[in-house]
Every structure is written in structure tokens, then in C-alpha cells.
mmCIF entry with sequence, helices, sheets and N, C-alpha, C, O atoms, coordinates in Angstrom:
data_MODEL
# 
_entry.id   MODEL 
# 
_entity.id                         1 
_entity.type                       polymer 
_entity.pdbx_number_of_molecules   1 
# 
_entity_poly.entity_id                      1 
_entity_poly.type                           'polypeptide(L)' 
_entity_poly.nstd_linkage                   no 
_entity_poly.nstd_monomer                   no 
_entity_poly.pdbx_seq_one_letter_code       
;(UNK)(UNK)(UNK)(UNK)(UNK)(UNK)(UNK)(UNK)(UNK)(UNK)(UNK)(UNK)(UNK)(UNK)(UNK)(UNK)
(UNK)(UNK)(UNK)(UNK)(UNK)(UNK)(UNK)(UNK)(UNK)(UNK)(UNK)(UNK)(UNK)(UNK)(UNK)(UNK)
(UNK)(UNK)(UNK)(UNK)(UNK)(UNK)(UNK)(UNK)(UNK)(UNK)(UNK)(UNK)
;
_entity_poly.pdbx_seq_one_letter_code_can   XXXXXXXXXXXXXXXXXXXXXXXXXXXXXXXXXXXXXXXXXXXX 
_entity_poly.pdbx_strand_id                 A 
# 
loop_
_entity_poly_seq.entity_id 
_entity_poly_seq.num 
_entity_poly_seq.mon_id 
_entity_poly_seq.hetero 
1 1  UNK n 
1 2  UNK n 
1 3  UNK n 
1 4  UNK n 
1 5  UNK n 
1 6  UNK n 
1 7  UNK n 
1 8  UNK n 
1 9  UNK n 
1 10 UNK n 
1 11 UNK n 
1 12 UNK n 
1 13 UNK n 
1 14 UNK n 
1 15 UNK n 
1 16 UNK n 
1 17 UNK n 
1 18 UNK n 
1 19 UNK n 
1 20 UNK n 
1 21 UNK n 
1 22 UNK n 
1 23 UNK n 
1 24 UNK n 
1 25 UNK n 
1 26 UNK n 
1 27 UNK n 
1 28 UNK n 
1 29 UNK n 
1 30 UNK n 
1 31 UNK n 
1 32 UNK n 
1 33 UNK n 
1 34 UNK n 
1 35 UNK n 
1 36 UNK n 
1 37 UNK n 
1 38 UNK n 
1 39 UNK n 
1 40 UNK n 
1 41 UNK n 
1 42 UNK n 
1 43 UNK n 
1 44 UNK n 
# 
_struct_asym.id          A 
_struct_asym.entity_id   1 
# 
loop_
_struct_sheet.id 
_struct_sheet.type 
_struct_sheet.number_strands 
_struct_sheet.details 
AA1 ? 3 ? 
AA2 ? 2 ? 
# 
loop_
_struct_sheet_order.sheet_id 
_struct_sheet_order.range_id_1 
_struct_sheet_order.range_id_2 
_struct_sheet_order.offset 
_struct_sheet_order.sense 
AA1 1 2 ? anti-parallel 
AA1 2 3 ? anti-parallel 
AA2 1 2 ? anti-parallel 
# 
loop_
_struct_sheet_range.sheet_id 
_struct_sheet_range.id 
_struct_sheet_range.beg_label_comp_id 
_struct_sheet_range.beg_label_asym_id 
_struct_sheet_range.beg_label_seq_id 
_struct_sheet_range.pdbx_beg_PDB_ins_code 
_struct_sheet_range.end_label_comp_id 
_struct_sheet_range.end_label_asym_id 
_struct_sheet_range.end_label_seq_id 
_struct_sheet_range.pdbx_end_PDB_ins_code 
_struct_sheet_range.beg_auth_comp_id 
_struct_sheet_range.beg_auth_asym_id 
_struct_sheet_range.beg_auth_seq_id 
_struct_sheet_range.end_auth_comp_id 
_struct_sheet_range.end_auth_asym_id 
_struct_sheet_range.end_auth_seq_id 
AA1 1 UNK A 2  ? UNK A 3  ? UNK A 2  UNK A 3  
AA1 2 UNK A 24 ? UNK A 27 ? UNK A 24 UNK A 27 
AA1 3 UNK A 30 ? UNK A 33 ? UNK A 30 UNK A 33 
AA2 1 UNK A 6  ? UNK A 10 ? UNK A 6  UNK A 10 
AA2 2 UNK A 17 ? UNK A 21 ? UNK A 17 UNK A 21 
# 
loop_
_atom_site.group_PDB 
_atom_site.id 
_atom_site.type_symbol 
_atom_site.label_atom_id 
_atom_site.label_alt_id 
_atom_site.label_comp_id 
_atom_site.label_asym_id 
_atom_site.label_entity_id 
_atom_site.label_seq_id 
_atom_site.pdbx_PDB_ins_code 
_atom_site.Cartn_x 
_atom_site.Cartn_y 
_atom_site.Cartn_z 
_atom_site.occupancy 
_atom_site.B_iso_or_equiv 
_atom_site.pdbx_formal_charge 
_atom_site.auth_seq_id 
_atom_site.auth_comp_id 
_atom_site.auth_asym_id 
_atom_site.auth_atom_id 
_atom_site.pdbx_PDB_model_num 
ATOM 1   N N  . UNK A 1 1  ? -18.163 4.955  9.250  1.00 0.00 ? 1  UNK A N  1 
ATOM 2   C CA . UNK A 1 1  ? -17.210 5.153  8.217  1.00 0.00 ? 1  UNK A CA 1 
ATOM 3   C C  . UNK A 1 1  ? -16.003 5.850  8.827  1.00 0.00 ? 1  UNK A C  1 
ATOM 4   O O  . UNK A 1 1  ? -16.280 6.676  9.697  1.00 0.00 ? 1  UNK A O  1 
ATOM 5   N N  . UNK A 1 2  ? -14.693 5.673  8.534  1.00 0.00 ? 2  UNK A N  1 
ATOM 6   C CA . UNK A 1 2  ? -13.666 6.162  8.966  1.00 0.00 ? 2  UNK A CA 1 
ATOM 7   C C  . UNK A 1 2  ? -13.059 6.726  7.772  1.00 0.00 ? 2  UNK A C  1 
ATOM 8   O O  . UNK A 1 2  ? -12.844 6.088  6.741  1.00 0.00 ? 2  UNK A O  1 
ATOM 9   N N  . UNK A 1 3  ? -12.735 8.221  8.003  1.00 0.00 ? 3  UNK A N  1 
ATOM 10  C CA . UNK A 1 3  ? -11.798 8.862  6.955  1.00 0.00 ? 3  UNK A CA 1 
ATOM 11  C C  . UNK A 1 3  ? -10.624 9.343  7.413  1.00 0.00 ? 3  UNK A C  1 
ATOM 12  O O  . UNK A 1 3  ? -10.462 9.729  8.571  1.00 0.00 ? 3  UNK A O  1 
ATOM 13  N N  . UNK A 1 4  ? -9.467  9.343  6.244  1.00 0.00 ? 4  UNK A N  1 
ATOM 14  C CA . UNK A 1 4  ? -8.117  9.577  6.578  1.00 0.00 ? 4  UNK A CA 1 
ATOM 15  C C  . UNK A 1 4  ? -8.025  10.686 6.221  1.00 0.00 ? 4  UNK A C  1 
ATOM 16  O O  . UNK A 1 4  ? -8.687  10.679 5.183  1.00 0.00 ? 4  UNK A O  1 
ATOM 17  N N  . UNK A 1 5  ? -7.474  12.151 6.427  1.00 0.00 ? 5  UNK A N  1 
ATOM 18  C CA . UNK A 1 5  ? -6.815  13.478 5.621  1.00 0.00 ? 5  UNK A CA 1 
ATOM 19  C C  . UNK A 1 5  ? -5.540  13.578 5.936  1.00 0.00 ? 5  UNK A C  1 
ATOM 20  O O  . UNK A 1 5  ? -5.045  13.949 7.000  1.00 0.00 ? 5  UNK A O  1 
ATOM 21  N N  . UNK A 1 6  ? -5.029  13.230 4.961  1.00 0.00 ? 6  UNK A N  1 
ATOM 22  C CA . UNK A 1 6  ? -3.764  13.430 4.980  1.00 0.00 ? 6  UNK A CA 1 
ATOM 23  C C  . UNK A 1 6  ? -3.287  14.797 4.173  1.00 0.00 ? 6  UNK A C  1 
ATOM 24  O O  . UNK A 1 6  ? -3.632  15.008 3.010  1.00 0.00 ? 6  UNK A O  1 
ATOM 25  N N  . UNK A 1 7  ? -2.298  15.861 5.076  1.00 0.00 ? 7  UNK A N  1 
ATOM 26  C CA . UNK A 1 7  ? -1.589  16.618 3.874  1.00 0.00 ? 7  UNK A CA 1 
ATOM 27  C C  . UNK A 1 7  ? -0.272  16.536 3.889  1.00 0.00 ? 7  UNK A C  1 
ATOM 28  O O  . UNK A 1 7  ? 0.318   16.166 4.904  1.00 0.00 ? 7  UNK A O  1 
ATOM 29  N N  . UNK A 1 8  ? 0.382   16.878 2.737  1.00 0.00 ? 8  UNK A N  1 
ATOM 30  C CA . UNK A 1 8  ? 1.820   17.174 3.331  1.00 0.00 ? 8  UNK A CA 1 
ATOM 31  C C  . UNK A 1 8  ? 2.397   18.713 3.140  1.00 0.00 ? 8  UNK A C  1 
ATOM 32  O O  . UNK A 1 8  ? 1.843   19.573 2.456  1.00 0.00 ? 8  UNK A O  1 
ATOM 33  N N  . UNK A 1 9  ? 3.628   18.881 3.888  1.00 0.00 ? 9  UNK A N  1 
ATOM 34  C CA . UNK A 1 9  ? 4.042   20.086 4.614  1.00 0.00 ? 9  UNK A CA 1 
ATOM 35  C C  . UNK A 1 9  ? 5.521   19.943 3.972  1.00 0.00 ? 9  UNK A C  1 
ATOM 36  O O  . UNK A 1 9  ? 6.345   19.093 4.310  1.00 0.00 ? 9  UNK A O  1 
ATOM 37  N N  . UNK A 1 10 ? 5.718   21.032 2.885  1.00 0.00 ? 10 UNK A N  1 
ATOM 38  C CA . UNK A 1 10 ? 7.500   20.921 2.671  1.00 0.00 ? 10 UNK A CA 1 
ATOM 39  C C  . UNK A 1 10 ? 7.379   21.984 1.246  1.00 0.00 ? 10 UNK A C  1 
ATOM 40  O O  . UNK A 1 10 ? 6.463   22.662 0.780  1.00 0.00 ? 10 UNK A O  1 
ATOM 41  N N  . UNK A 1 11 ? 8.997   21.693 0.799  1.00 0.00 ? 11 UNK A N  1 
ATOM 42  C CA . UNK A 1 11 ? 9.148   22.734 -0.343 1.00 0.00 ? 11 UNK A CA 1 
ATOM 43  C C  . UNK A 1 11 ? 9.747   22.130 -1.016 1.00 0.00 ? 11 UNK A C  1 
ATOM 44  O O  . UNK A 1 11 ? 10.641  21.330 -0.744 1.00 0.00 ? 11 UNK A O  1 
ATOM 45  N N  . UNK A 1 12 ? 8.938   22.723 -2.915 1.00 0.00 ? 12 UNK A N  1 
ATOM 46  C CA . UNK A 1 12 ? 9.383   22.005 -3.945 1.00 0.00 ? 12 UNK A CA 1 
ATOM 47  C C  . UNK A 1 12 ? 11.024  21.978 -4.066 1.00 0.00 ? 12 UNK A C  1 
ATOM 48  O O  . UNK A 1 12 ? 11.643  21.004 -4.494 1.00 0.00 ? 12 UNK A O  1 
ATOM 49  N N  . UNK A 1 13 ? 11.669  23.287 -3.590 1.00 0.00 ? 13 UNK A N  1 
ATOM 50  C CA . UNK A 1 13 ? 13.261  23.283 -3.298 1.00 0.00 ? 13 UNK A CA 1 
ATOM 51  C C  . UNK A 1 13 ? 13.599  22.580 -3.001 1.00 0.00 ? 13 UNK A C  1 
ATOM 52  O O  . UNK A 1 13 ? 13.922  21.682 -3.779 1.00 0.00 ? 13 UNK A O  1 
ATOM 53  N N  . UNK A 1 14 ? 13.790  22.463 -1.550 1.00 0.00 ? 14 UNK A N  1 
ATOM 54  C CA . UNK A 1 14 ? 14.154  21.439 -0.675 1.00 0.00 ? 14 UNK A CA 1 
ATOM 55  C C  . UNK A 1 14 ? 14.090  20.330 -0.900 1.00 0.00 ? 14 UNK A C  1 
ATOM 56  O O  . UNK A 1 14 ? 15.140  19.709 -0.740 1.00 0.00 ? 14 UNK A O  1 
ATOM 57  N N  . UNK A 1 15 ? 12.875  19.551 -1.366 1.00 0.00 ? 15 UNK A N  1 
ATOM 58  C CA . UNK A 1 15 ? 13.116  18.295 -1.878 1.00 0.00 ? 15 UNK A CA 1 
ATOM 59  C C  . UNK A 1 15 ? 12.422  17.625 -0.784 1.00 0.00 ? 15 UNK A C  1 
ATOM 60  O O  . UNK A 1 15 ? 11.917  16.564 -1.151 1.00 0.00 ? 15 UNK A O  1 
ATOM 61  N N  . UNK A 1 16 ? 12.197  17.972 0.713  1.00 0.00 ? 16 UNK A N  1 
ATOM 62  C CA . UNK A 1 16 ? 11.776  17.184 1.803  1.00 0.00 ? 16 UNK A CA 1 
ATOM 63  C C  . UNK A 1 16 ? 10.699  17.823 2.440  1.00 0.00 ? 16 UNK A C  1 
ATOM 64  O O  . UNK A 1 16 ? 10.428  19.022 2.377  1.00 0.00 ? 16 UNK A O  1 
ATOM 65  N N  . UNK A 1 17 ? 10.061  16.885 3.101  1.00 0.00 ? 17 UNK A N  1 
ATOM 66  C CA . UNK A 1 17 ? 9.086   17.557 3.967  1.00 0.00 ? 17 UNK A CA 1 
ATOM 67  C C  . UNK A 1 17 ? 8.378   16.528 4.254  1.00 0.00 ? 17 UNK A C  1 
ATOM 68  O O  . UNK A 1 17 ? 8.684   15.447 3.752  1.00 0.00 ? 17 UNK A O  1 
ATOM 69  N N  . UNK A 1 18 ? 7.168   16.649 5.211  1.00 0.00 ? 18 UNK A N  1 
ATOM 70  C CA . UNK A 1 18 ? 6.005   15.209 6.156  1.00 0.00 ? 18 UNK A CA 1 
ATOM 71  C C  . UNK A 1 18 ? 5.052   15.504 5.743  1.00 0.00 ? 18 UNK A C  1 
ATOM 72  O O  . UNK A 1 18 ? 4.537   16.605 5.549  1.00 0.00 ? 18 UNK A O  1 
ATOM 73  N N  . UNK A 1 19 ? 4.603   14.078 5.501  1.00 0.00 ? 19 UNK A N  1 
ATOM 74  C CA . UNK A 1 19 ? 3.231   14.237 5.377  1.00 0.00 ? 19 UNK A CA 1 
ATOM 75  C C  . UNK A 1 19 ? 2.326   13.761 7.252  1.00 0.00 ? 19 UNK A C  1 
ATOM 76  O O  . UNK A 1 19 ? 2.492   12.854 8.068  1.00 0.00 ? 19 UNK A O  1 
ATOM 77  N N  . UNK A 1 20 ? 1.431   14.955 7.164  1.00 0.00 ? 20 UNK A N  1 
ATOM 78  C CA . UNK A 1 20 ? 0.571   14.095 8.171  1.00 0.00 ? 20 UNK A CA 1 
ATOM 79  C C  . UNK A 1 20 ? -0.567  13.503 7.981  1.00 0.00 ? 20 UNK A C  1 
ATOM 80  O O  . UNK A 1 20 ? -0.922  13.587 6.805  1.00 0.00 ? 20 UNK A O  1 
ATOM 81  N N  . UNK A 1 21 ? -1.335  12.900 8.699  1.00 0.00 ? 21 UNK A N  1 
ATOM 82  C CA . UNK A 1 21 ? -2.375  11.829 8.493  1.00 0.00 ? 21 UNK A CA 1 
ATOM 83  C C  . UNK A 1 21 ? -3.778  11.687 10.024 1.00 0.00 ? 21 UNK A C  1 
ATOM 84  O O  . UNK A 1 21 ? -3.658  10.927 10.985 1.00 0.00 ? 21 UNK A O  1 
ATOM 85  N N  . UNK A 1 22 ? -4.678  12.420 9.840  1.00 0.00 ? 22 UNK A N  1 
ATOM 86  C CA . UNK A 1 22 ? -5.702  12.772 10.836 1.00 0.00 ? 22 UNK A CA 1 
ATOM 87  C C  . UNK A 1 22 ? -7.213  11.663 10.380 1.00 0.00 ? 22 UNK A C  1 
ATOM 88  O O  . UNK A 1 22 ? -8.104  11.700 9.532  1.00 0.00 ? 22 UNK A O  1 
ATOM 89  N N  . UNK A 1 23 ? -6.810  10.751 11.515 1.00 0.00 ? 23 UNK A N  1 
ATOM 90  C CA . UNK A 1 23 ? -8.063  9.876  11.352 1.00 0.00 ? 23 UNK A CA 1 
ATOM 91  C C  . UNK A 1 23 ? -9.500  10.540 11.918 1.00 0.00 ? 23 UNK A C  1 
ATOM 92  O O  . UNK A 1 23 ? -9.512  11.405 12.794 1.00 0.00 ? 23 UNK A O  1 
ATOM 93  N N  . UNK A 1 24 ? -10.707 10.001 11.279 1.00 0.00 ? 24 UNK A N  1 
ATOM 94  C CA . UNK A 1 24 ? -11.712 10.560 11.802 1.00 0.00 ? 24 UNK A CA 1 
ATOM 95  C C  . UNK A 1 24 ? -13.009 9.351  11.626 1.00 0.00 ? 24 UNK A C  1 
ATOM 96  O O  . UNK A 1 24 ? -13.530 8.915  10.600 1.00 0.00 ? 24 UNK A O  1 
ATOM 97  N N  . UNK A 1 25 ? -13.229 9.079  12.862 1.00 0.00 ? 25 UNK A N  1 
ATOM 98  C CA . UNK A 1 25 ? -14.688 8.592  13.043 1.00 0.00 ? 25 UNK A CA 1 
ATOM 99  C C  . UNK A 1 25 ? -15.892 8.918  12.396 1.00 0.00 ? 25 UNK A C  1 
ATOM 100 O O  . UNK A 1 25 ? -16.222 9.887  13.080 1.00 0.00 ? 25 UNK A O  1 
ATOM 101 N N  . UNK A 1 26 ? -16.914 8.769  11.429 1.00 0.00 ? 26 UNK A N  1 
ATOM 102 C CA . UNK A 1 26 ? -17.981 9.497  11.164 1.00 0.00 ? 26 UNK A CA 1 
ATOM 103 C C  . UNK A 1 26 ? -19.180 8.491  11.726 1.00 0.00 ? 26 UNK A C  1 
ATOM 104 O O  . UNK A 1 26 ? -19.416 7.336  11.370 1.00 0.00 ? 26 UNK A O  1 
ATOM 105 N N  . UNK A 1 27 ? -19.866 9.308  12.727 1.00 0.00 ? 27 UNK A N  1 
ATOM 106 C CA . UNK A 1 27 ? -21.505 8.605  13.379 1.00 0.00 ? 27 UNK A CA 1 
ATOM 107 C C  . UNK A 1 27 ? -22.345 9.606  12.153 1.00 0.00 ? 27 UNK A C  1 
ATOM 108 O O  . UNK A 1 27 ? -22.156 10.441 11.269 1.00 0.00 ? 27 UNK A O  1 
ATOM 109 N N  . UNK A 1 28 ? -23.337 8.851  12.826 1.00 0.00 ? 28 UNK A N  1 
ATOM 110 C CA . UNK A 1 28 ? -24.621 9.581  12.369 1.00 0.00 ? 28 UNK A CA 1 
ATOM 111 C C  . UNK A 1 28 ? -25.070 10.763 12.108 1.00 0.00 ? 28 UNK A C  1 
ATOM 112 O O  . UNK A 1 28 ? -26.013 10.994 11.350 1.00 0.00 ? 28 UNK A O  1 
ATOM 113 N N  . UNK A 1 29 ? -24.042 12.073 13.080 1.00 0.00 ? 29 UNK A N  1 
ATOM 114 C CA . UNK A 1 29 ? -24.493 13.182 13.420 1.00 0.00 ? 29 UNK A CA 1 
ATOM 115 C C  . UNK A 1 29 ? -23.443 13.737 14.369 1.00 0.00 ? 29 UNK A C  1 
ATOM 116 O O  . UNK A 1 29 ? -23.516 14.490 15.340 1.00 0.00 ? 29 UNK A O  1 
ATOM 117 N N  . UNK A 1 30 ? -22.403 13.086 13.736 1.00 0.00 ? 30 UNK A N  1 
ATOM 118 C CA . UNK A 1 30 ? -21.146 13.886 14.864 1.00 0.00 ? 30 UNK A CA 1 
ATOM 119 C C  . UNK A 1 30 ? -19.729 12.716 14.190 1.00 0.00 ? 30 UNK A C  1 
ATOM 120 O O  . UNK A 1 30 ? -19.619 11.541 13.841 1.00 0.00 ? 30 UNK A O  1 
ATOM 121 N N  . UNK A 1 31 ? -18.825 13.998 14.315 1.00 0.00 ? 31 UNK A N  1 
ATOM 122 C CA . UNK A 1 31 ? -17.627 13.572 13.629 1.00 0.00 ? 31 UNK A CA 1 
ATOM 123 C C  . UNK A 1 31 ? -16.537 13.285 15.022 1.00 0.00 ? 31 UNK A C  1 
ATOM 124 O O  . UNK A 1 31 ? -16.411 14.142 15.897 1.00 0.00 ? 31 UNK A O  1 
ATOM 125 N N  . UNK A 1 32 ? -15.823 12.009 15.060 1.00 0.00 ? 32 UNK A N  1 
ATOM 126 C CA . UNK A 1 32 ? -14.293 12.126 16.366 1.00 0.00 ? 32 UNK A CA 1 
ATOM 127 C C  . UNK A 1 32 ? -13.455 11.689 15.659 1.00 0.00 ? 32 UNK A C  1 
ATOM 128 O O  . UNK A 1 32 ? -13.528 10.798 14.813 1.00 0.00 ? 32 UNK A O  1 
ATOM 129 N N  . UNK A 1 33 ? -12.321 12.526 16.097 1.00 0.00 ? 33 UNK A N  1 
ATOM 130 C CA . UNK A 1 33 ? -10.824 12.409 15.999 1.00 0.00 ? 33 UNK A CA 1 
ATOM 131 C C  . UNK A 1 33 ? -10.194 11.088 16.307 1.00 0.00 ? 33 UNK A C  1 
ATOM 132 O O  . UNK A 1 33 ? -10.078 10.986 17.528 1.00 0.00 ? 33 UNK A O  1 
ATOM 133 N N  . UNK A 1 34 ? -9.868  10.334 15.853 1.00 0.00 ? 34 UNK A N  1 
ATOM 134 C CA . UNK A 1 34 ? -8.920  8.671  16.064 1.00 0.00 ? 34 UNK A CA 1 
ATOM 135 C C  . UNK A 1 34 ? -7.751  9.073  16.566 1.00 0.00 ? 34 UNK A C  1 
ATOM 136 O O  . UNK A 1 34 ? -7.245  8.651  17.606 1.00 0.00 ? 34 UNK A O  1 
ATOM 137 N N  . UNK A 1 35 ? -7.187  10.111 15.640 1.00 0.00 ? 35 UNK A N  1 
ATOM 138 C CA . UNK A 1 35 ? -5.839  10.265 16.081 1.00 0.00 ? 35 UNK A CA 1 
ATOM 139 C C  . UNK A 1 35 ? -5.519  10.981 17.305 1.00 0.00 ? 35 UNK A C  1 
ATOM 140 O O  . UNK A 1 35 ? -5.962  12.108 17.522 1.00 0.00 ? 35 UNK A O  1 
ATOM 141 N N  . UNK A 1 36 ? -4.857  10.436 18.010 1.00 0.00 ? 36 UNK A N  1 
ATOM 142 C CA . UNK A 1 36 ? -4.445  10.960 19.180 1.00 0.00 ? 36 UNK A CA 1 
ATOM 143 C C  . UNK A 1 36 ? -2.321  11.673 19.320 1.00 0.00 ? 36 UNK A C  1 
ATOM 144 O O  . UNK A 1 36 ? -1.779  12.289 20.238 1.00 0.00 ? 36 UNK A O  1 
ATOM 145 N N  . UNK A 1 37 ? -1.757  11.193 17.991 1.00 0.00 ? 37 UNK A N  1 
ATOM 146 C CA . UNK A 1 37 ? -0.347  11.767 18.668 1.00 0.00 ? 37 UNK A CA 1 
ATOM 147 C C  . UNK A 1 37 ? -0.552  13.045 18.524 1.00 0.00 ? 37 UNK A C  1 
ATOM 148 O O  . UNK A 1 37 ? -1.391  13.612 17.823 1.00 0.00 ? 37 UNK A O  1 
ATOM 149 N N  . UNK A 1 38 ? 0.326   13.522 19.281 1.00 0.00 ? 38 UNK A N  1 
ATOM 150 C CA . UNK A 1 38 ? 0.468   15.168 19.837 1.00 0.00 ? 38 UNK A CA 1 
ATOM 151 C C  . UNK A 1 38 ? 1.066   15.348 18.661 1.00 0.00 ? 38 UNK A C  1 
ATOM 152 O O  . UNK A 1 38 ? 1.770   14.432 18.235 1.00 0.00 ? 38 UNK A O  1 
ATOM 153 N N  . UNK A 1 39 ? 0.884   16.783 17.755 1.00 0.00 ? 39 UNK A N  1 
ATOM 154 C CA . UNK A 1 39 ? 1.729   17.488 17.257 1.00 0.00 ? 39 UNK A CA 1 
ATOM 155 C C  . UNK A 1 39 ? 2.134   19.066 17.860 1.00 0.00 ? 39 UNK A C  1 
ATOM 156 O O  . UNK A 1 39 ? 1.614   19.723 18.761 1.00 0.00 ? 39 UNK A O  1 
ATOM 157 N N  . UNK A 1 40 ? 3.365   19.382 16.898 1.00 0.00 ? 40 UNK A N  1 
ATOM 158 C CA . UNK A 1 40 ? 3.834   20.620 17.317 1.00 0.00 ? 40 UNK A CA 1 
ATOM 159 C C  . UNK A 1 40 ? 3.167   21.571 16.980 1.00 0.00 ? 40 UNK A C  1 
ATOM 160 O O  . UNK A 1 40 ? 2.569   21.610 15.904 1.00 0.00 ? 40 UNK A O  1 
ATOM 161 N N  . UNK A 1 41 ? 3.153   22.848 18.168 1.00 0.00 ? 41 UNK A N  1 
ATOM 162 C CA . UNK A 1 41 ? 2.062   23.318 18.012 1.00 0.00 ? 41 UNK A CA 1 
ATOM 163 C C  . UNK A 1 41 ? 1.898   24.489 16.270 1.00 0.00 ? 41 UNK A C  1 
ATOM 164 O O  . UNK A 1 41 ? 1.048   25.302 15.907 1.00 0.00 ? 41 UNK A O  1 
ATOM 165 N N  . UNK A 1 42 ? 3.145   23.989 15.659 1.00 0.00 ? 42 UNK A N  1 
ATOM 166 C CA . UNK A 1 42 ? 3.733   24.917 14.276 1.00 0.00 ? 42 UNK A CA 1 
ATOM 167 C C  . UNK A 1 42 ? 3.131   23.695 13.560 1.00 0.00 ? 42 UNK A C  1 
ATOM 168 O O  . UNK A 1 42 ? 3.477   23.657 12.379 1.00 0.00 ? 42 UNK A O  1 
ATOM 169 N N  . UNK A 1 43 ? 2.428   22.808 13.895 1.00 0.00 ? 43 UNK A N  1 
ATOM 170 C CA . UNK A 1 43 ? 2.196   21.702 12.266 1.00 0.00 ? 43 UNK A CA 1 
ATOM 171 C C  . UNK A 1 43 ? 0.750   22.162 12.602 1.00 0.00 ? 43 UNK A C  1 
ATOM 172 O O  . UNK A 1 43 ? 0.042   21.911 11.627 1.00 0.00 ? 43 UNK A O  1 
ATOM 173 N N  . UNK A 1 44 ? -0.092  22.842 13.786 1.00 0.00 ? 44 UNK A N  1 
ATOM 174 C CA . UNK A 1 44 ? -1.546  22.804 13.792 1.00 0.00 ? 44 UNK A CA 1 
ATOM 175 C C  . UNK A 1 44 ? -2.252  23.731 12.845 1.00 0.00 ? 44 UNK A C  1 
ATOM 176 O O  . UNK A 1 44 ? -3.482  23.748 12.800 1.00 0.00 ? 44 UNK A O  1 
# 
């Protein structure tokens, strides 16, 4: 099964902001990361 979490990051002010999106593998008994782009280390 593969799950997506997506959140997003911004202010109701502003009006703008990103959403991000972290894929994930699910086995049997252990969860992996799909996504591989780098983020900044302020979105971790």
C-alpha cells in the first residue's frame, strides 16, 4: 500500500503558502520513504 501526507505551510494573512507531499511505502512490518527531493532544512 502506498500513502501520501501531505501538509501545507503558510498564513491565513498572506494568502500564500506550499503544500508538501511525503510518499510512503507500507510492507508488512516496516514503513519507506518514496520521496526523495531534498527539502530545506526550515520545511523539516
Amino acid at each position: 500500500m502506498v500513502i501520501c501526507l501531505e501538509s501545507y505551510i503558510g498564513s491565513r494573512e498572506a494568502g500564500e503558502g506550499v503544500k508538501l507531499e511525503n510518499q510512503y511505502l507500507v510492507h508488512d512490518n516496516a514503513i519507506e520513504q518514496m520521496s526523495t527531493y531534498p527539502l530545506h532544512d526550515r520545511l523539516r
